[in-house]
N, C-alpha and C positions, 0 to 999 in steps of 0.2 A: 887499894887503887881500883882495884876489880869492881868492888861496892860501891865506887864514886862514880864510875863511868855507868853502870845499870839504874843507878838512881838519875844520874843526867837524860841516859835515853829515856827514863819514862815520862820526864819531866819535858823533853826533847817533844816525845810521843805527843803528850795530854793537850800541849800549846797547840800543836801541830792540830790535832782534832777541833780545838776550841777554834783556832783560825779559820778549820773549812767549814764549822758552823759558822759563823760570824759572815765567812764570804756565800752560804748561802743566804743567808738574813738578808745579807746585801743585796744577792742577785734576786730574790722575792719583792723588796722593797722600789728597788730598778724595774722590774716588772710592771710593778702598783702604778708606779710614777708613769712609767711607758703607755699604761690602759689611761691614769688619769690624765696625760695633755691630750690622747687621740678623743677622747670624751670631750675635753677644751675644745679642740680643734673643732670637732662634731657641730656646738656650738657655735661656730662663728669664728672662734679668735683663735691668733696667731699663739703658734711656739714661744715667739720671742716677747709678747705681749704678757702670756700667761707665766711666761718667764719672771717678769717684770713684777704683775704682781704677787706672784712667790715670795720672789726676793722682799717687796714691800711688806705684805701682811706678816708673811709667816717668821723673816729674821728682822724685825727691826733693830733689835740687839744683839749684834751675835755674839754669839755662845760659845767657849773655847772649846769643847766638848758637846757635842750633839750627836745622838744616836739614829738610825737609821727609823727605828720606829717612831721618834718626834718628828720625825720628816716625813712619812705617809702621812701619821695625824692632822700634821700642820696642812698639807695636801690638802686630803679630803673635806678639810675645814674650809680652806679657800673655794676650793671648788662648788662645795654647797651654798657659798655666797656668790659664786657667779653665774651659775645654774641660771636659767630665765624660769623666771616665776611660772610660766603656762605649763613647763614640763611639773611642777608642783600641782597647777590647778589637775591639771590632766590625771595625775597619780589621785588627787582626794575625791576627784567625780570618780574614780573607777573604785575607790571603797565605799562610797556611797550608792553603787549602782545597786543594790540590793536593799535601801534601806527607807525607812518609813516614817514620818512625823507623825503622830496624833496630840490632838492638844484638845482641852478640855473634857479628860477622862477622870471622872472620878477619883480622887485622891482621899482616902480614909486615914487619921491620924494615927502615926504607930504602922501603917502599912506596912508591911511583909514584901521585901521587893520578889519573893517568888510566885506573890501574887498578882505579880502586873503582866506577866502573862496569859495567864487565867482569863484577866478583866480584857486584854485585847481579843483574844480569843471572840472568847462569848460575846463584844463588840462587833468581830466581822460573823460570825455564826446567827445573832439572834437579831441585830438590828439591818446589817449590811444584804444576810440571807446569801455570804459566803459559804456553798457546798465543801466540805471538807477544811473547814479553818484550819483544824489545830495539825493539818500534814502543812501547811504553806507557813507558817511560822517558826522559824530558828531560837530564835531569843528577843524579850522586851524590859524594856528594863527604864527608868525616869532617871533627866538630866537633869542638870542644873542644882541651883539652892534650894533645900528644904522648903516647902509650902509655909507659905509667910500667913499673915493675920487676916490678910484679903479676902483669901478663902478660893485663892486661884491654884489649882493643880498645876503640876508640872508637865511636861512635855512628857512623852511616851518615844522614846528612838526604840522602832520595831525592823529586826532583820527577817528577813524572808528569806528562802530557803531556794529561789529564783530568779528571775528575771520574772519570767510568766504570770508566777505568784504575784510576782508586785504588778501587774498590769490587771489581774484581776481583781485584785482590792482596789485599786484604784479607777478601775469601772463603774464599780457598784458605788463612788462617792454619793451619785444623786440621791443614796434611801437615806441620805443621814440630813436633811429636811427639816427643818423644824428643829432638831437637838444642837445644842452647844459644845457638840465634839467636832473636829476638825480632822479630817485624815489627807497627808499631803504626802509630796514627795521628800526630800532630804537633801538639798540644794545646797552647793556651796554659796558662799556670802557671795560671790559673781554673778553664781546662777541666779542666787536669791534679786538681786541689783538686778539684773536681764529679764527675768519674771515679771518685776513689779512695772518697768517700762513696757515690756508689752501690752502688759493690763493697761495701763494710761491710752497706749497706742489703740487700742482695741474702743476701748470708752469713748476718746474721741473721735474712731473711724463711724462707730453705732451713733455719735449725736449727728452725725453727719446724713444721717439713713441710710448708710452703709454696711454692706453684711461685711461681719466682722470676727473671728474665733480663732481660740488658737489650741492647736493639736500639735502633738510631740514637741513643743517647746518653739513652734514656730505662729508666726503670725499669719493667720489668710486673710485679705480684704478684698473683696469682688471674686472670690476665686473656688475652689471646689477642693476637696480633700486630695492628699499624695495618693500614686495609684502605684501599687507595686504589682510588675508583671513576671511572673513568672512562665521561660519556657521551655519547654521540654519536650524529651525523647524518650520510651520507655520499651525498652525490646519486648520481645512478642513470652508470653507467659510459657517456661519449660526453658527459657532462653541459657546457654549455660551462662553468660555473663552475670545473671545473680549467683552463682558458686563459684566461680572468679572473687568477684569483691566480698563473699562471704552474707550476705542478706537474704533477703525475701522482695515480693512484690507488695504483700501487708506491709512490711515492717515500712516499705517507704510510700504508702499512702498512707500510714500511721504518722510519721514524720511532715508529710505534708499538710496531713488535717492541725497538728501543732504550730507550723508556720503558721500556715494562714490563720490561726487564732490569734498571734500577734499579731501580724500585719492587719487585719482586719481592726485593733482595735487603734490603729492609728494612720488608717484609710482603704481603699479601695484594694479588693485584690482581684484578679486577671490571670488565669493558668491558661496556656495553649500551646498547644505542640500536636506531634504522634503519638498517642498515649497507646495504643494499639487496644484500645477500650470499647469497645461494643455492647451500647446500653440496649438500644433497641428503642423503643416509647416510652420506657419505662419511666413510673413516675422518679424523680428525684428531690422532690421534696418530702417533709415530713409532717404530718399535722400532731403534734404531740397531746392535743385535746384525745384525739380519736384512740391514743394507743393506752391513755390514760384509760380507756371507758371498755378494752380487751384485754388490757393488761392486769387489771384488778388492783394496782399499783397507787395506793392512796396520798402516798408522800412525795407525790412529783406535783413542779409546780407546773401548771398549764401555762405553753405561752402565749395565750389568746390569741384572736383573730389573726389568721394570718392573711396578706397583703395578695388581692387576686394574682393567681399565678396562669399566665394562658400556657393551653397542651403543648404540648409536646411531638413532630411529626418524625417518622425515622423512616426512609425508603430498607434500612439495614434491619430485620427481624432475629437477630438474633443476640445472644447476652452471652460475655465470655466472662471468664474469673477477673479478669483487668475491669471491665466494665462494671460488675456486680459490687468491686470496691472502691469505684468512682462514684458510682449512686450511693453507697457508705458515707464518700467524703462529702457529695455534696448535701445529705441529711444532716450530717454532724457539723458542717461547718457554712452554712446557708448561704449555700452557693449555687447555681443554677448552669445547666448547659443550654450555649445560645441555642447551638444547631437545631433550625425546625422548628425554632418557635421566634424568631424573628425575622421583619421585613426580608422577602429578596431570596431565602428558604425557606418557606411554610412547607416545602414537602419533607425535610432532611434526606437533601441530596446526597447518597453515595461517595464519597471521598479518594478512597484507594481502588484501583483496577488491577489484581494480578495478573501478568502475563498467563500463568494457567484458569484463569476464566474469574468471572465470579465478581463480586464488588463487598466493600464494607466501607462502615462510617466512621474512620479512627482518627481524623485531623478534628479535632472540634476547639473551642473554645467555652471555657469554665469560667462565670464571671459571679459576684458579691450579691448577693438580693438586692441591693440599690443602684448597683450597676448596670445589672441586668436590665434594667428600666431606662438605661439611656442609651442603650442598645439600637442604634437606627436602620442601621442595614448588613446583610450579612449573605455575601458573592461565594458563588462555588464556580471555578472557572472552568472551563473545557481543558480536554487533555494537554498537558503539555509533554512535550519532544523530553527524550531519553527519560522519563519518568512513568509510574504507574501510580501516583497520588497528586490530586487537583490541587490548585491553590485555593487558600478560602483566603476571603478576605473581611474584615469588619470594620464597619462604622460605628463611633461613638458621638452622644451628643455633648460635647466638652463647653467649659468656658462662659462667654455672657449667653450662647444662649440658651444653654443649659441654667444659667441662673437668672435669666429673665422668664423660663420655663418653672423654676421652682417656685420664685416669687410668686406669680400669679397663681400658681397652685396654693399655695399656703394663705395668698388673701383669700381666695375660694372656700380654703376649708378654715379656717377662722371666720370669716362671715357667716356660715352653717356650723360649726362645735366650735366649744368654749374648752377650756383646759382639763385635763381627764383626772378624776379622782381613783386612784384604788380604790377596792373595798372594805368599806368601816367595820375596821377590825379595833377590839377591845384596845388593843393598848396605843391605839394613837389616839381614843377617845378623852383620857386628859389633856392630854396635849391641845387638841381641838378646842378643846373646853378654856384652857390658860390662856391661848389667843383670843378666841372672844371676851374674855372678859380682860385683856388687856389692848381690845383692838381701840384703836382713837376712832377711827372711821363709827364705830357704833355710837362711840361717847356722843362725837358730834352730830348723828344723827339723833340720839337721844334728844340732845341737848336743844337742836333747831328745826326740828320736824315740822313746827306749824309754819315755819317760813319756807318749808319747801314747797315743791309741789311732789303730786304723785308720780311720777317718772323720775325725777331727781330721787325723790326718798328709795324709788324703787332699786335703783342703779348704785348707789349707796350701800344700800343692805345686803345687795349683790356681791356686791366687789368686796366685803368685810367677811361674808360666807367663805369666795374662793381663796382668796388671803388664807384663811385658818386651813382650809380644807387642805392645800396644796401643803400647808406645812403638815401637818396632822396625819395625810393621808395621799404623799406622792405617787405620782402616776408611776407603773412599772417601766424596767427598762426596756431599751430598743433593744433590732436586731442578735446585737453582741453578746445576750444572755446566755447564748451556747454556751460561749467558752465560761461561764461561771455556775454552770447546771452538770451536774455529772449525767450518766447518761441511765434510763434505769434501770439499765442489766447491772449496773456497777453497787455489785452488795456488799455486805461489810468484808467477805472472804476478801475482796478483790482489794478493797481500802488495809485491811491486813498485811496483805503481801505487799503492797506499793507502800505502808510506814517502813516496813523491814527492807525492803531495797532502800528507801531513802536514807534509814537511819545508818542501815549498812555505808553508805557513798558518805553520809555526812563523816562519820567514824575516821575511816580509812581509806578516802579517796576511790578512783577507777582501783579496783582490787578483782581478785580471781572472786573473793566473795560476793562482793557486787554485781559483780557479770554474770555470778551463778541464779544470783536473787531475779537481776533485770529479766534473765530467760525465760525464768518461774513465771513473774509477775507478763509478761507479753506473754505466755501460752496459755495463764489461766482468762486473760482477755478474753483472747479467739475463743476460747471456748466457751465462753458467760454467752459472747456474742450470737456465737452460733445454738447454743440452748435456749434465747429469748426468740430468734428466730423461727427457731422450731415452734414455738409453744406459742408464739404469735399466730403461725401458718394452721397448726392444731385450732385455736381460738377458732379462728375465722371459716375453717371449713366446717367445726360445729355449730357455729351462730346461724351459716350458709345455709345448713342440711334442716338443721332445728328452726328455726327461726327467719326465712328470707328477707321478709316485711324488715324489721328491723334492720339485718344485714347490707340490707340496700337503704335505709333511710343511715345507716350513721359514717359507713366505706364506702359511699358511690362516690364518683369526682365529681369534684363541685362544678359548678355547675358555668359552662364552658362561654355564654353569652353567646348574643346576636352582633355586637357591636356597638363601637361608637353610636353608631348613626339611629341602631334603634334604642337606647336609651337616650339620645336627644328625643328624639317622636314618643318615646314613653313621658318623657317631663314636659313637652308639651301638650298631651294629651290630658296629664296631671291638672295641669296649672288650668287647662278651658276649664276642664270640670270643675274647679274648686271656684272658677272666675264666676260663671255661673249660678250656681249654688250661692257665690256670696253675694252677687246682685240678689236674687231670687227672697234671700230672708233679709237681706238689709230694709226693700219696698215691705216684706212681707211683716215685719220688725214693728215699723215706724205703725201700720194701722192697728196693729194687735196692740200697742202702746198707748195708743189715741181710744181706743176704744176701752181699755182697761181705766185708763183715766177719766172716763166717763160713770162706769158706773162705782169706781172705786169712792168709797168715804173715806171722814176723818180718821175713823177708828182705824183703818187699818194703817193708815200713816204712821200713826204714833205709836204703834206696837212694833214697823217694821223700821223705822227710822232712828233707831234710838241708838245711840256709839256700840263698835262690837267691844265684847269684853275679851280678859285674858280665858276666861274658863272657856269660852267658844273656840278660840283659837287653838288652847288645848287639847279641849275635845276633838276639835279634824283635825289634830296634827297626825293624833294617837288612832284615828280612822284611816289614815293615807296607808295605803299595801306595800309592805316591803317587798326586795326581790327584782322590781320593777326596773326596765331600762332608765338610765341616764335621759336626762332634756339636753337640751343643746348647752347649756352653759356646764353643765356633767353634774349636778347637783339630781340627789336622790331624797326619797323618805326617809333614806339613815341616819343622814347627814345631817338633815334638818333636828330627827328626834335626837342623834348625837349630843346636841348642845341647845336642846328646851331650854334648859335653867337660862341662858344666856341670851336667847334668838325671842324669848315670850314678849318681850315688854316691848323691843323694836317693832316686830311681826304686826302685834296689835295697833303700837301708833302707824307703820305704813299703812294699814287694812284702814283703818279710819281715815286719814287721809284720801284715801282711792272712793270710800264710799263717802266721803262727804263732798268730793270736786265733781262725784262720774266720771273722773279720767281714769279709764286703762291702762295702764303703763305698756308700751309697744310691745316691751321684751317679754311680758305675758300672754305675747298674742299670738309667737312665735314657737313654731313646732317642727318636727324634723316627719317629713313624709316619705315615709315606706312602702313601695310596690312590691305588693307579694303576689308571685303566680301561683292561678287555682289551679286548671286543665284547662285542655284543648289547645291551641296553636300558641307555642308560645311568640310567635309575633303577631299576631292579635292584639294590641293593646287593651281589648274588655276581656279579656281573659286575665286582669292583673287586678287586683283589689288593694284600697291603700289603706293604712294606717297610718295615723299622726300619732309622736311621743310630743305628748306637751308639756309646757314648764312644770315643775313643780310646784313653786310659789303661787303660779295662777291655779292651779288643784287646788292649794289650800285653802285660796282667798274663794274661788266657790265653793268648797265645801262648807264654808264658815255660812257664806248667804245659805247655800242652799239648804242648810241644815236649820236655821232660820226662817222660810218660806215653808219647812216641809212642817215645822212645828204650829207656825199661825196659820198653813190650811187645814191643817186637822182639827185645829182647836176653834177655829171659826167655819168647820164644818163646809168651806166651799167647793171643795170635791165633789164631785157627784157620786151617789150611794153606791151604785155600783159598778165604781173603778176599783179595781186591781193591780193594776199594775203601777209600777213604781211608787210603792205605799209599803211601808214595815206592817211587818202582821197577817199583809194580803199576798195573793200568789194565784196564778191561772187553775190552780186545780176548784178553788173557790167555786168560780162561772160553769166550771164543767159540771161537779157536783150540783147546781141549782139546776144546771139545764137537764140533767141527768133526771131528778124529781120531778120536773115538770114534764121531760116527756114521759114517763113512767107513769104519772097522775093524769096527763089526755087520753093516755092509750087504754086506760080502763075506761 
């Protein structure tokens, strides 16, 4: 009996456990349920609604038996059927937001998918001329169906290791020119449908003669780029509030120089506040030519001419640690402070008055290099009540008339330069070459040259040049190159420790190890920084002490102008003289003409009138001096000699055409005139000497004659005996040496 009743209670026992499992099961699944209607509800819809359809989807048949887990199931099945689709879109643009299209990448049969890494890689590294690739890329790997018969590769989905990263690949699109590779964003089918509308939208704003582009996925038509302003407050350097939140004053001019590399590559940026930053006049820009030629630094790219920057005035003489890394952020991130060098404060009026005496310049305004330039006016007002800092105030030029300002500017400088080439480097010289002999524009001049005339042919030939060139040989990018150029203190030590922090984060997340690496990597910074500084500052007062003449022709500040007003009175002083001079030889032209046609005979006609050949044009192609500036259409000696094989047999029929109508073609008449100052005042306009760069094509086409007239007057002897000058062979020490004998033979 004893034995029945303990065998009962354990059986009593076991039920009794299984029950309070069962009744938590239940009260977990009640829970589920309880989160999943407040989610409904979230949505839109009623209790009793979602009730509703419960009951419909999930029992159409009920079930004599149903467990509490078939009921969450069933739940959550519903629910992701009435979910609205946008919280969907919203979830797959946020797994996209790091990710990369490339299309038309090389695909080799049998490929290795561990090698399509590799290929993107060496993609943004050797054509794109992304600094540090292979840290900005996570994973690449090809979608879709195996590569079919077509001989079309598959798509590349490349992850990036960023946000930032994919903003910088996607800057540098423009160097991919010419090739049959694609590098895009990673759109969902929405985005992709909204993309391709705008583009439509865009197309027809442009046939309309309407400025039209679109940036961060929006459309602009009549309008200017997003301006993002940032403003701020920044306590004064020792302040304890940076050991409060735990940082530095670097570490968030460091974080700020990163913002605004993004925002800058998707518009305008705008810093102002109290920085409590005192520059002083100090320059803040960088000329990165100049540090390339002290720094001994072979492997940086230059970022060529940079865009006149007027000085800079400060009433405040002095530079504090805040200040020192404002003139940092705005070399690194090509940005410009207004104060003192716009309208309304050319002096950099003073800012803060401490009640203990004294004055500084710490309210300013930090504006874009293109910003900077619509910069109109900029107010420091008089003291105001209960305070000891002024207000500043600024003017911007916004909106049409700022874009009836840029228009006119851009017809200005298109009617004076044509589209810019890079320099003809070896491997876009095939490419150059495939174009031309695939251009139609040649064919058809080939093909109908004697039905043109000389200006049509010439214009023709023109425009099938820049065509190939512009693919072959794309212009460098704008401003934004910063952020795609590392800097060139940053040596491979530095690239080291910034894989090992990354690899570390990618790993194992924000970790103690992470945190340890991130410190490393921001102290070996500072310190690269401060060592290039030094050895910059070393440089320059050796060059200084050794060398002045140079020191002062390659680091003096450029050179500051007179103004508006005197380069208008310098170009019209240009244009008399040239107006002049060309009345002067055009009467002087026509007798010298008239007269040669008098005593000229037959023979010399028919030796000089005879069709030019390809060997002549040859010959002065391979006489034209490399090296040489760009003509206004940006066409060089390289570029021509780039694609001889292809440019000879056009070259020749244009040249013959020009010399058999006598018509010039305009655009050979046409040169780019340079005043360059000698000494003395520089506003003195005869203290400026000019030079003209002129076309190329018209170089070549007289080099052809003149190499031509210089052959038939030698060989018909009509030089006089003895000229020297401009004759091969002859040279002024000639005349000197004769006169030398003769006086030495009277004087006995």
């Amino acid at each position: 009996m004893m034995e029945m009743k303990s065998r009962f209670e354990e059986e009593s026992g076991a039920q009794k456990t299984e029950i309070a499992a069962l009744k938590k099961q239940l009260n977990k699944a009640e829970e589920e349920i309880a989160k999943l209607r407040g989610d409904a509800a979230a949505l839109g819809k009623s209790v009793g609604e979602f009730g509703s359809i419960v009951k419909e989807k999930a029992f159409p048949n009920p079930e004599p038996q149903i467990t509490a887990a078939k009921v969450v199931e069933e739940v959550k099945r519903t629910v992701s059927q009435v979910v609205d689709e946008q919280v969907w879109e919203t979830v797959e643009r946020k797994s996209r937001v790091r990710s990369i299209r490339i299309t038309g990448l090389e695909e080799t049969p049998g490929e290795d998918p561990n090698c399509v890494k590799d290929k993107v890689i060496a993609l943004f590294r050797d054509r794109m001329k992304i600094a540090n690739a292979a840290d900005l890329v996570e994973t690449a790997a090809r979608v879709g169906q195996k590569k079919q018969a077509d001989g079309h590769p598959r798509t590349v989905l490349v992850k990036v290791l960023s946000e930032q990263g994919k903003r910088r690949i996607l800057m540098a699109k423009p160097r991919l020119r010419g090739l049959q590779v694609g590098v895009d964003e990673d759109r969902t089918p929405r985005q992709q449908a909204e993309h391709f509308r705008l583009v439509k939208l865009m197309k027809d704003a442009r046939a309309e003669k309407k400025h039209a582009r679109i940036v961060g996925g929006r459309l602009f038509v009549n309008g200017v780029l997003d301006l993002f302003l940032c403003l701020a407050y920044l306590p004064p350097d020792g302040s304890t509030w940076y050991q409060q939140i735990g940082t530095s004053i670097e570490e968030i001019f460091e974080q700020v120089t990163q913002d605004a590399a993004v925002a800058m590559s998707l518009g305008e940026v705008l810093l102002a506040g109290d920085l409590n930053a005192r520059t002083s006049s100090f320059c803040d820009w960088l000329d990165m030519g100049d540090i390339e030629l002290f720094a001994g630094v072979s492997d940086v790219e230059s970022s060529g001419e940079l865009e006149f920057t007027p000085p800079r005035a400060s009433e405040d003489k002095v530079v504090n640690r805040a200040g020192r890394l404002l003139l940092e952020f705005c070399k690194a991130a090509d940005c410009r402070i207004l104060n003192g060098r716009v309208q309304g404060d050319e002096a950099g009026s003073a800012t803060c008055f401490p009640a203990g005496g004294g004055s500084s310049l710490v309210d300013v305004f930090v504006a874009s290099a293109s910003l900077a330039q619509q910069a109109d006016k900029l107010v420091v007002s008089d003291a105001l009540p209960d305070s000891d800092h002024r207000m500043v105030t600024l003017g911007l030029r916004v909106g049409d008339q700022l874009l009836q300002e840029k228009k006119a500017r851009t017809k200005a400088d298109a009617s004076l330069t044509g589209p810019k080439f890079s320099k003809v480097k070896e491997e876009g010289i095939p490419v150059f070459k495939a174009m031309l002999a695939n251009s139609t524009e040649l064919q058809a001049l080939a093909e109908n040259l004697e039905a043109m005339g000389p200006g049509e042919a010439a214009t023709v030939l023109e425009n099938a040049i820049r065509s190939a060139g512009l693919c072959a040989f794309p212009s460098p990018s704008s401003r934004k190159e910063f952020a795609t150029r590392s800097p060139i203190w940053f040596d491979g030590e530095c690239k080291a420790v910034r894989k090992r922090f990354l690899d570390a984060l990618k790993a194992g997340g924000a970790s103690h190890l992470s945190s340890q690496l991130k410190k490393e990597y921001r102290k070996i910074v500072r310190r690269k920084k401060r060592a290039f500084n030094k050895y910059r500052a070393a440089k320059l007062e050796d060059q200084m002490q050794n060398s002045p003449a140079s020191f002062w022709k390659q680091f003096q500040k450029r050179a500051q102008g007179l103004g508006r007003e005197h380069e208008a009175g310098l170009l019209k002083h240009c244009q008399s003289l040239y107006s002049q001079s060309e009345t002067g030889l055009a009467s002087a032209g026509v007798q010298q003409r008239e007269k040669r046609r008098a005593r000229q005979g037959g023979r010399a006609e028919e030796s000089l009138e005879v069709a030019i050949t390809e060997a002549e044009v040859k010959t002065a192609l391979r006489s034209l001096k490399n090296g040489k500036s760009p003509d206004l259409g940006g066409f060089t000696a390289e570029l021509l000699k780039a694609g001889e094989d292809h440019l000879l047999q056009v070259l020749t029929g244009t040249f013959n055409r020009v010399f058999d109508e006598g018509v010039f073609p305009d655009s050979w008449n046409e040169g780019a005139l340079v005043a360059i100052f000698k000494k003395g005042d520089p506003a003195d306009y005869g203290n400026y000497r000019t030079v003209t760069v002129g076309p190329v094509l018209g170089k070549l086409y007289a080099a052809v004659v003149n190499r031509r007239l210089t052959e038939w007057a030698e060989k018909e002897q009509v030089r006089a005996r003895g000229q020297a000058g401009f004759r091969k062979g002859f040279r002024g020490a000639d005349h000197m040496l004769a006169l030398r004998v003769l006086t030495e033979r009277w004087g006995r």
